[in-house]
Each structure stands twice: as structure tokens, then as C-alpha cells.
N, C-alpha and C positions, 0 to 999 in steps of 0.2 A: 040173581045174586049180585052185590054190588062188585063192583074191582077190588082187589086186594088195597088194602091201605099201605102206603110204604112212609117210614120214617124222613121227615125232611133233613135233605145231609147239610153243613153249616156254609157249605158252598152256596147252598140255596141262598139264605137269608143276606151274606154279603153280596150275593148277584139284588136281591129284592130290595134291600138298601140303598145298595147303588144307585138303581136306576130312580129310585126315590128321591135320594141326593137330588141328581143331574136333574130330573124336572121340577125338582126345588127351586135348584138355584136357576135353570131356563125362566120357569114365573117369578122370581124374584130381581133377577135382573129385566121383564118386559114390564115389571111391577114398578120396578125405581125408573126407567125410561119414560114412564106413561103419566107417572103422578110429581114428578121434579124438575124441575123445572132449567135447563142447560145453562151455566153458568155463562156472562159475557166479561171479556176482559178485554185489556187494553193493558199494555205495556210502556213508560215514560223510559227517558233518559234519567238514569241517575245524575247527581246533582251534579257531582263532579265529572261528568261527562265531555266532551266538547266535540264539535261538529266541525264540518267542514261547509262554507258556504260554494257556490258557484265558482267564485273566483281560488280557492283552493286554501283561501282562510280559515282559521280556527274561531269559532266563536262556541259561547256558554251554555249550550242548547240545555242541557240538565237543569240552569237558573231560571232561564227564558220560562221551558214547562214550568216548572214551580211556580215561578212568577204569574203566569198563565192561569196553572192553576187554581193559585190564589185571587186573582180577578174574580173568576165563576163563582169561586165560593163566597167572597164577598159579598155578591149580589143578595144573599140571606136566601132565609126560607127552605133550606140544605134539608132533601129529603132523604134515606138511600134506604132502596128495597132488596133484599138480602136475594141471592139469586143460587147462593149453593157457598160450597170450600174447592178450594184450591188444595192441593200436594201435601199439604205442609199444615189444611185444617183454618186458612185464614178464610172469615167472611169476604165471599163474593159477592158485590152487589152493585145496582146500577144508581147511581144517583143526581137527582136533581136539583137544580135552585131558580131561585125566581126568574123566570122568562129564559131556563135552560133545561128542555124539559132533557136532557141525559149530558151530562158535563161529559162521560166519555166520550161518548159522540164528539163533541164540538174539539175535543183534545185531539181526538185521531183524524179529525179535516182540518183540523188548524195545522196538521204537520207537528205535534208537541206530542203525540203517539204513536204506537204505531198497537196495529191488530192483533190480539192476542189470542185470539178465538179461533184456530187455526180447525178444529175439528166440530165446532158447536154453531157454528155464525159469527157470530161478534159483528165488526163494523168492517169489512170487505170492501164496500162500494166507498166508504168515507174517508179510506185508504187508497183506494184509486184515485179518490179526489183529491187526493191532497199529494199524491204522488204526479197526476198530471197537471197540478195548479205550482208543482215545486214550493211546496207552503213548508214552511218550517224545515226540519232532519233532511224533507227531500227536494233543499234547496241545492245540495250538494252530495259529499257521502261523510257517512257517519256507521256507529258500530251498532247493531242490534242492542236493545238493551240487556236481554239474558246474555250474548254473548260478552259485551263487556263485564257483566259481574262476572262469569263464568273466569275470563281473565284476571278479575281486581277481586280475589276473595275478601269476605270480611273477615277478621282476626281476630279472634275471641269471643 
């Protein structure tokens, strides 16, 4: 004779759900880790920024990057391969130009960036290079750059 059949109570089905959920979203987050690719960043001086060199001067370090900037990209040929979004939904991506196969790269060992990629990689080793070369920001001291927006909100 089989077991008695008994009615499922709706505690059931919210416990059955659940856990349906939760290994949902388990393979859906080892699913986005596996198939996306981690965004890399770099962070500059905003323009209005200004530095401090060795000797405890102010100089334009926000112009300098820019200016910097503008070099590489001159050079032509300006690739950039989309790497994911940022907070806020802007393309992340790594980009090159003629004879610079990653312009972030070359910003954050020139001292004209700094490492933005604090959880993902980014440029770590290019960062040390440029902090033990005293190349650029780390010729002296200067303010992070999120933490000076952080300070200088935008207004409107």
C-alpha cells in the first residue's frame, strides 16, 4: 500500500522557491565571473587639480595628465576595447594608439595616474613603478583623485 499522500502546506513551496532563488543567483553570479570580463581602470587628476613637487611646490599636475594624455592620443590609430561599466554605467575600456599598445598603462607609469583597479588588477606593478621612479603625482604629495572630487563636488 503506498504512504498516505498529504497536501503540500505553502510553507513548502516558499522553502522550494527559496532555495531555487539562492542557487539561481549562486550560478548566476559564477556565470557573470566566468563569461565578463573585469573591468581595468585608472584614475587621473582632475584638471584643476595641483600637486606638490619634491621641493613642496604646487605645480598643474591635472594639465600636465591632460596634456600627457593628449600626446598618446595624438599619436592616431585610437583603439578602445570596452572592458565592462563602472557605478554609474560609463564604458570601461582599455585603449590603444599607435606604438601604445594600452595608453592606461603608460598614464599610470608615467606618474599622470594612479591605479584604479583596486579589487580586479589594473596596473599595480606600474604603480609601483612610478611611485619608486617619483614619476609624475609621486614626485611629491598630491590628493587622490576620487578623494579630491569627493571634496570639490560638481554643482549642477
Amino acid at each position: 500500500m503506498p504512504p498516505p499522500r498529504r497536501n503540500p502546506r505553502p510553507t513548502d513551496f516558499l522553502l522550494f522557491f527559496g532555495v531555487l532563488f539562492i542557487a539561481a543567483a549562486i550560478g548566476a553570479k559564477a556565470f557573470w565571473r566566468e563569461t565578463v570580463p573585469p573591468p581595468v581602470g585608472i584614475d587621473a587628476p582632475e584638471l584643476w587639480l595641483t600637486c606638490r613637487d619634491g621641493q613642496g611646490r604646487e605645480w598643474s599636475c591635472g594639465r600636465v595628465a591632460k596634456t600627457r594624455l593628449a600626446e598618446l592620443v595624438a599619436q592616431g590609430d585610437v583603439a578602445c576595447s570596452p572592458r565592462g561599466r563602472d557605478r554609474y554605467s560609463r564604458t570601461l575600456a582599455v585603449c590603444s594608439a599607435r606604438n601604445v599598445p594600452d595608453i592606461g598603462e603608460v598614464m599610470v607609469r608615467e606618474g599622470y595616474a594612479v591605479n584604479f583597479a583596486i579589487d580586479y588588477g589594473g596596473y599595480p606593478v606600474a604603480e609601483r613603478e612610478a611611485q619608486s621612479a617619483r614619476s609624475g603625482i609621486w614626485q611629491g604629495d598630491f590628493d587622490r583623485p576620487k578623494d579630491w572630487r569627493r571634496r570639490h563636488p560638481r554643482i549642477g
